[in-house]
C-alpha positions as CSV (number, residue, x, y, z in Angstrom):
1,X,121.6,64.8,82.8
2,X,124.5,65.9,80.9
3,X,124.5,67.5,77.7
4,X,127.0,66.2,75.6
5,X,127.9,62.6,77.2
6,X,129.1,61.2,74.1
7,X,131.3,64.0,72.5
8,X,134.9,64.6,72.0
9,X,135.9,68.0,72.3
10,X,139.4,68.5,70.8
11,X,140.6,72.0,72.4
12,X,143.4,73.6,70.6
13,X,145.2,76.5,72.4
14,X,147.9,77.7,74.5
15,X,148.0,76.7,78.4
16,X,149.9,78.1,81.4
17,X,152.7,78.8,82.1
18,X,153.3,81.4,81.5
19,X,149.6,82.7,82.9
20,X,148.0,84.9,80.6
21,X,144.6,86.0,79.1
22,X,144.6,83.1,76.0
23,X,146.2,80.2,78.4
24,X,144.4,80.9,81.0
25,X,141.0,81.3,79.0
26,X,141.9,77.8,77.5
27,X,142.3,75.6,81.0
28,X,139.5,77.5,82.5
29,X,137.5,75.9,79.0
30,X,138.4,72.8,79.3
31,X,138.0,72.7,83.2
32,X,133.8,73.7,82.3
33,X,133.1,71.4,79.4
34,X,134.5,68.7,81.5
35,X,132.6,70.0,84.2
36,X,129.4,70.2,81.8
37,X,129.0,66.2,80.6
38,X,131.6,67.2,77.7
39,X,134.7,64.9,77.3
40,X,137.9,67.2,76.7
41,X,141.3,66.4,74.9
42,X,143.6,69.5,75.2
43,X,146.4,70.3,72.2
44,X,148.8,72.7,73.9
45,X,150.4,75.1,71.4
46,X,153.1,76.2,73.8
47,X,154.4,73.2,75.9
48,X,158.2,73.7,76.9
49,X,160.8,73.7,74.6
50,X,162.8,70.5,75.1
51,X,165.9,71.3,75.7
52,X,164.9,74.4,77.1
53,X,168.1,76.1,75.2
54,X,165.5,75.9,72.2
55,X,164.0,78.4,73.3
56,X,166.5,81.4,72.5
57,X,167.3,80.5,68.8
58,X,164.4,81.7,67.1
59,X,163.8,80.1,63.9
60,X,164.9,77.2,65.0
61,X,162.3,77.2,68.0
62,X,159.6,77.4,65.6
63,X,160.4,73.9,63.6
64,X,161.2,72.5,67.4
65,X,157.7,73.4,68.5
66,X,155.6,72.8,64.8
67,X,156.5,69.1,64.1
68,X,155.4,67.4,67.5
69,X,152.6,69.9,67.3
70,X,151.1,68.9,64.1
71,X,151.7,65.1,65.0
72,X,149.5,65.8,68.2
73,X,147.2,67.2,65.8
74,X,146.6,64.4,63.7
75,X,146.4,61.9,66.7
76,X,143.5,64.3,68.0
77,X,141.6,64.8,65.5
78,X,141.5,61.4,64.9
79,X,139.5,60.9,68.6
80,X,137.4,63.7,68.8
81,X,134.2,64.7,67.5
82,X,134.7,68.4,67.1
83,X,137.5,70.8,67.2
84,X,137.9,74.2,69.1
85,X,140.8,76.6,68.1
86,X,142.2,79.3,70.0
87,X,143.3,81.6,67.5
88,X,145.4,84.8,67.5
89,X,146.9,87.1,64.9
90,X,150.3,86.7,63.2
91,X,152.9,83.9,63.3
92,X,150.2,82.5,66.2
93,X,147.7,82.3,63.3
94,X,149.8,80.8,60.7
95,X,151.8,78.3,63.0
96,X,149.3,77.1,65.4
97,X,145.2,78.0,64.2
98,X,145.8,77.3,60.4
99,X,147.4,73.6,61.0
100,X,144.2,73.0,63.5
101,X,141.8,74.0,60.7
102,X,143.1,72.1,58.1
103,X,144.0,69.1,60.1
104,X,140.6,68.5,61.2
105,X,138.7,69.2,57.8
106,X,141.4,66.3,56.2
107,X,139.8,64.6,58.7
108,X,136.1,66.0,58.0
109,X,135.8,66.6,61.9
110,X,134.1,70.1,62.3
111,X,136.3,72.7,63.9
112,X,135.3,76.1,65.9
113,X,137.8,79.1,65.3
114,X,137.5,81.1,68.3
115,X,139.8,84.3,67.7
116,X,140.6,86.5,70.3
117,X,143.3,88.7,69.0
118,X,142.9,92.8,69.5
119,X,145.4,92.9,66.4
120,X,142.6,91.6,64.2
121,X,142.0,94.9,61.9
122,X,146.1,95.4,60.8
123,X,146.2,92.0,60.8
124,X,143.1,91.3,58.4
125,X,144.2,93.8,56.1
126,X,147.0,92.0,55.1
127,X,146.2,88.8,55.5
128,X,142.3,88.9,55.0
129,X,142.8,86.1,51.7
130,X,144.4,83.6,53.6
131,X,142.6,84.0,56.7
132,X,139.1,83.9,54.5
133,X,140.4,80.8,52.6
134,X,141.4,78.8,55.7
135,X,138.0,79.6,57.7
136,X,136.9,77.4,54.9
137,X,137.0,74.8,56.4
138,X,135.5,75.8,59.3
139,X,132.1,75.0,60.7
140,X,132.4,78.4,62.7
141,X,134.3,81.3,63.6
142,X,133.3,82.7,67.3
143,X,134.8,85.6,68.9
144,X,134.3,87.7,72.2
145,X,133.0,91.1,71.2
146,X,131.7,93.5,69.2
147,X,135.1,94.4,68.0
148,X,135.8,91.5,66.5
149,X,132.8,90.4,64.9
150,X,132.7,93.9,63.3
151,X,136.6,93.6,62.3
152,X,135.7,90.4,60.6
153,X,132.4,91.1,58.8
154,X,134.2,94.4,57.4
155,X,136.3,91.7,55.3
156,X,133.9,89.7,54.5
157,X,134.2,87.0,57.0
158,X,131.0,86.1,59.1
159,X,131.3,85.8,63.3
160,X,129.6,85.2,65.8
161,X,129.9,86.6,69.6
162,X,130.7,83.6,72.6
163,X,131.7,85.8,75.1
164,X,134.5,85.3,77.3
165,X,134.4,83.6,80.6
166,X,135.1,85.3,84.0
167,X,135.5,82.8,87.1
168,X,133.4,84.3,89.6
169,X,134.0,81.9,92.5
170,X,137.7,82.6,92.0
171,X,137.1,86.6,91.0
172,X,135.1,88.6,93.8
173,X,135.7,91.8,96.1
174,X,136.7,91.7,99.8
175,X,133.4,93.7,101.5
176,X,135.8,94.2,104.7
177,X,138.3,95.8,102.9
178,X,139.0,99.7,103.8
179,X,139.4,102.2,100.5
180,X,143.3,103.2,99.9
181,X,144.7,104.2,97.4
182,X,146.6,101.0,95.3
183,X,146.5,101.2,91.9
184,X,147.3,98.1,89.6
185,X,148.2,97.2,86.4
186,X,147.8,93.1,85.5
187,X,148.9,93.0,82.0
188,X,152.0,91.9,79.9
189,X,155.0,93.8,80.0
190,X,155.2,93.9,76.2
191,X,154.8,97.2,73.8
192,X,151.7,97.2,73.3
193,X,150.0,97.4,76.7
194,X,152.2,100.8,77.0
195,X,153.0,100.3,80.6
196,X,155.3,103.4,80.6
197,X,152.2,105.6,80.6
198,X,150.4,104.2,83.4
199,X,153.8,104.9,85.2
200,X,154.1,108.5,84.0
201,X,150.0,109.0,85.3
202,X,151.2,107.3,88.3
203,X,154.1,109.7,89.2
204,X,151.3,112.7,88.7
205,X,148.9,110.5,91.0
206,X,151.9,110.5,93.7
207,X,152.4,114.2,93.8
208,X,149.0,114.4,94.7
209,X,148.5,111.3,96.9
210,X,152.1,110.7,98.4
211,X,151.0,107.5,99.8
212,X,149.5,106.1,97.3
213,X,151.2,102.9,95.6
214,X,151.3,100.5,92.6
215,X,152.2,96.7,91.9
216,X,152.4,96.1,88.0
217,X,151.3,92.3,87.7
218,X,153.2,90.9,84.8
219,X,156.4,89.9,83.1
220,X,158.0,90.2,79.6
221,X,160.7,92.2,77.8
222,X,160.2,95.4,79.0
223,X,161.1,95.0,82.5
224,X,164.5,96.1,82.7
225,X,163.1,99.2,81.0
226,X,160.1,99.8,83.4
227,X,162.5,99.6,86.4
228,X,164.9,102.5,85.1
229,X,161.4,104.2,84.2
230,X,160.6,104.3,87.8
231,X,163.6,105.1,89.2
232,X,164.0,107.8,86.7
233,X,160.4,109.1,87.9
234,X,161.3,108.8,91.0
235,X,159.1,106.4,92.3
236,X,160.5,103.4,92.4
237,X,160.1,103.0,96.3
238,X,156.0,102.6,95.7
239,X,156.2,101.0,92.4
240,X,156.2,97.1,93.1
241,X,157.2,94.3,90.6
242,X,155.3,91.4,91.9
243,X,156.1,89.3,88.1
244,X,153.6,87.2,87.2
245,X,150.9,86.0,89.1
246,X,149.0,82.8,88.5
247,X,145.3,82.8,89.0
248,X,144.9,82.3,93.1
249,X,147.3,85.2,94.0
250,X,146.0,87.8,90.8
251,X,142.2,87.1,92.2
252,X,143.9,88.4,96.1
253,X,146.1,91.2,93.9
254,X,142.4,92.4,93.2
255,X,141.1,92.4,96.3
256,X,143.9,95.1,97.7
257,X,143.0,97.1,95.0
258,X,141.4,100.9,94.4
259,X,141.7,101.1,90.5
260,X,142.9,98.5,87.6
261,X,145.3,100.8,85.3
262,X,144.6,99.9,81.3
263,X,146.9,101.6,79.3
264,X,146.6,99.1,76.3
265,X,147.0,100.5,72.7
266,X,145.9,97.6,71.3
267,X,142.6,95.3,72.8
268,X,139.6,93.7,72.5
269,X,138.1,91.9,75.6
270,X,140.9,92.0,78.2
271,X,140.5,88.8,80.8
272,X,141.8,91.6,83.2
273,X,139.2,93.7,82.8
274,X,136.5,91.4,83.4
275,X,138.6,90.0,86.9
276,X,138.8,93.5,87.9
277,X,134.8,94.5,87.4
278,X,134.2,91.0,88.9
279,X,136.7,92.0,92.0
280,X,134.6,95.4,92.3
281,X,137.9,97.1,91.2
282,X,137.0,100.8,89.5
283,X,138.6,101.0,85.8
284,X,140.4,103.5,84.1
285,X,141.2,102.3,81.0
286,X,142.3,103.7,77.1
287,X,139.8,103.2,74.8
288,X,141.4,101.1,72.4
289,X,139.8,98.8,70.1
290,X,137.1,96.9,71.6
291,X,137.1,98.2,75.1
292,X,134.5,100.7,74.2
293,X,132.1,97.5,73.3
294,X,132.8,96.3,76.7
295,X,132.8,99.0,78.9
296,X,130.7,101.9,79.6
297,X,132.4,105.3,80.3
298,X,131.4,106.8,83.3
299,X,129.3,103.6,84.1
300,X,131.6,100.6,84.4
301,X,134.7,102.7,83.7
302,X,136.5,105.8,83.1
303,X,137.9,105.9,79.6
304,X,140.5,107.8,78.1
305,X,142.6,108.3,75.4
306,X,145.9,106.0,74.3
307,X,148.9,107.0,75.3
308,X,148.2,109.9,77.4
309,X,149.1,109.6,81.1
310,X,147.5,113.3,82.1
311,X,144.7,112.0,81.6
312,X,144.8,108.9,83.1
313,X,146.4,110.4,86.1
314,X,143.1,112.7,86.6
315,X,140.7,109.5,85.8
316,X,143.0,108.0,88.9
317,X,142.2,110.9,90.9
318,X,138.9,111.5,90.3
319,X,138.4,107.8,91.9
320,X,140.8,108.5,94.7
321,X,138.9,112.0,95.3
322,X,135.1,110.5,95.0
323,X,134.7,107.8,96.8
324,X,130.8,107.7,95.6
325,X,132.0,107.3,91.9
326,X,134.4,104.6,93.1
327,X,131.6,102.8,94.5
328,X,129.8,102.8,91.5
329,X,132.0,101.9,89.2
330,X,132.5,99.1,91.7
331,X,129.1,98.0,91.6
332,X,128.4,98.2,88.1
333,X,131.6,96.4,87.6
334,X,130.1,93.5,89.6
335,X,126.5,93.6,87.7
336,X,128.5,93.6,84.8
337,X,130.3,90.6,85.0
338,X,127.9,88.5,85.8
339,X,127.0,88.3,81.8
340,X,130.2,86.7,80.9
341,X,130.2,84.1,83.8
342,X,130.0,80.5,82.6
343,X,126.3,79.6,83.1
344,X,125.6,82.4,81.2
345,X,128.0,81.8,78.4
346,X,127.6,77.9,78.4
347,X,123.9,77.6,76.7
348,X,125.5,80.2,73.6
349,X,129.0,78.0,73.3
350,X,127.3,74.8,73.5
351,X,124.1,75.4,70.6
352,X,127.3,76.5,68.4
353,X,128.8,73.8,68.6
354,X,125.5,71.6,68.2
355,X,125.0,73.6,65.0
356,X,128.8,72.6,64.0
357,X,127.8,68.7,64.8
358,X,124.3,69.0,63.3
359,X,122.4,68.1,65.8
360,X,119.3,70.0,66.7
361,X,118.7,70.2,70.5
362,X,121.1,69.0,73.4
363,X,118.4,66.1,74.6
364,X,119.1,64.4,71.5
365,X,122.5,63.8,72.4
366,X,121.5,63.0,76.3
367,X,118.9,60.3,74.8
């Protein structure tokens, strides 16, 4: 019988393209609750600038983008029984969370903020009034990690963990596949994820390992800038720009890989590293914000510090060198995983948002 066969889920959050952890998190949401007796109306934050010349005037883009926005908005809330925001720090905050919140308690429909931004400390301390007043309104903020909730409740502002969601039918290792030695990197190529020092461990790695190679999965501003970095490294002949990759294709990416690269200086629950523990992919991450909460060191991954690509070079090798340690991380990647797949995160999502709606147990609802 189906939990929720009479409720309106209004889900507020980006979708792809372009693929990435928030979009991809928010059509893999609404694909379960649909799945799970739960009705689903989807407010996309980012559809595609129309005309697409929008897109490269800035300010104007934002106005473009905010009016239809808020009217889709306001005609949800006015269907659904409950809201769920995708949140994120910044302008994403201001512009597409805030309106959600206080659309739906004009309304007095209860709404879920579910933040997911690694940003959340710098951004809290400056904007920890406004954020605390607009969560007002809210029945409840959820977020995916220890991180967070901490981040939060150092401000004041109560949390709860939902954990994030890791498709395990789609996310699993290839038992036929043959240990090389391809290393990946599946994340934005923006600032923050410091992509130039995976490089830099990767050109150590090749003096070593002449034959080993790496695909950086992703696309953003700094591409340009990567390319001259490998050429200027000289390794641009194993250093392969596949762009972004949606779903299918990053879940086969995985499954030719020997170790996920994290060089992140910013985080909190990277999608990526949950596909790659799920994939049995060994980890060598930076331990920035909330990756220690999520990973083990030495366990489910080999941790070291931002911004230093010696070390991550010598992590790399260390997995290239010990293929017993690669196999463990491997295996504890897979056990791991298995927490944040959906019928274990389902029960905890679906109570809070019982709680938001009042109701006290699932049958009720089914009666």
């Amino acid at each position: 019988m189906d939990p929720f066969p009479r409720i309106v889920i209004g889900l507020v959050g980006p979708l792809p393209p372009p693929s990435g952890g928030m979009a991809n998190q928010t059509q893999q949401l609404a694909r379960l609750l649909e799945e799970a007796g739960v009705r689903v109306e989807v407010v996309q934050v980012n559809p595609p600038y129309r005309p697409s010349w929008i897109a490269r005037v800035r300010v104007v883009r934002a106005v473009f983008r905010l009016l239809p926005y808020v009217a889709r908005l306001l005609r949800c809330v006015r269907r659904v029984d409950l809201v769920h925001v995708m949140a994120n720090s910044g302008w994403a905050w201001h512009l597409c969370a805030a309106p959600a919140i206080w659309a739906a308690r004009l309304r007095g429909v209860p709404v879920i903020v579910n933040y997911r931004g690694g940003e959340a400390p710098a951004f809290l301390a400056r904007q920890a009034a406004w954020v605390r007043f607009t969560l007002r309104g809210a029945a409840a903020l959820i977020v995916p990690s220890g991180f967070l909730k901490a981040s939060f409740e150092g401000f004041g502002i109560p949390a709860q963990i939902v954990p994030n969601i890791v498709d395990l039918a789609r996310f699993f290792p290839d038992p036929a596949r043959r240990p090389g030695r391809h290393a990946i990197v599946t994340r934005n190529l923006e600032d923050i994820y410091d992509i130039p020092t995976a490089m830099r461990a990767f050109a150590r790695v090749r003096e070593a390992h002449p034959d080993a190679t790496l695909t950086v999965a992703g696309s953003g501003p700094r591409h340009s800038a990567l390319v001259a970095l490998a050429k200027e490294l000289g390794i641009a002949s194993a250093v392969s720009f596949s762009g972004r990759l949606d779903n299918d294709l990053v879940a086969e990416l995985y499954r030719t890989a020997d170790v996920l690269l994290n060089p992140s200086t910013v985080d909190n629950m990277p999608i990526s590293l949950l596909e790659a523990m799920a994939s049995g992919v060994p980890i060598v991450s930076t331990d920035a914000g909330g990756i220690p909460h999520m990973v083990e060191n030495g366990t489910t991954a080999l941790l070291v510090p931002v911004g230093d690509p010696a070390a991550m070079a010598a992590a790399t090798m260390r997995i290239f060198a010990e293929p017993e340690l690669a196999a463990s991380l491997g295996r504890a990647g897979i056990e791991a995983a298995n927490a944040f797949a959906w019928p274990q995160v389902r029960p905890v999502l679906l109570r809070t948002y019982a709680e938001a709606l009042g109701i006290r147990s699932w049958q009720a609802l089914a009666a």
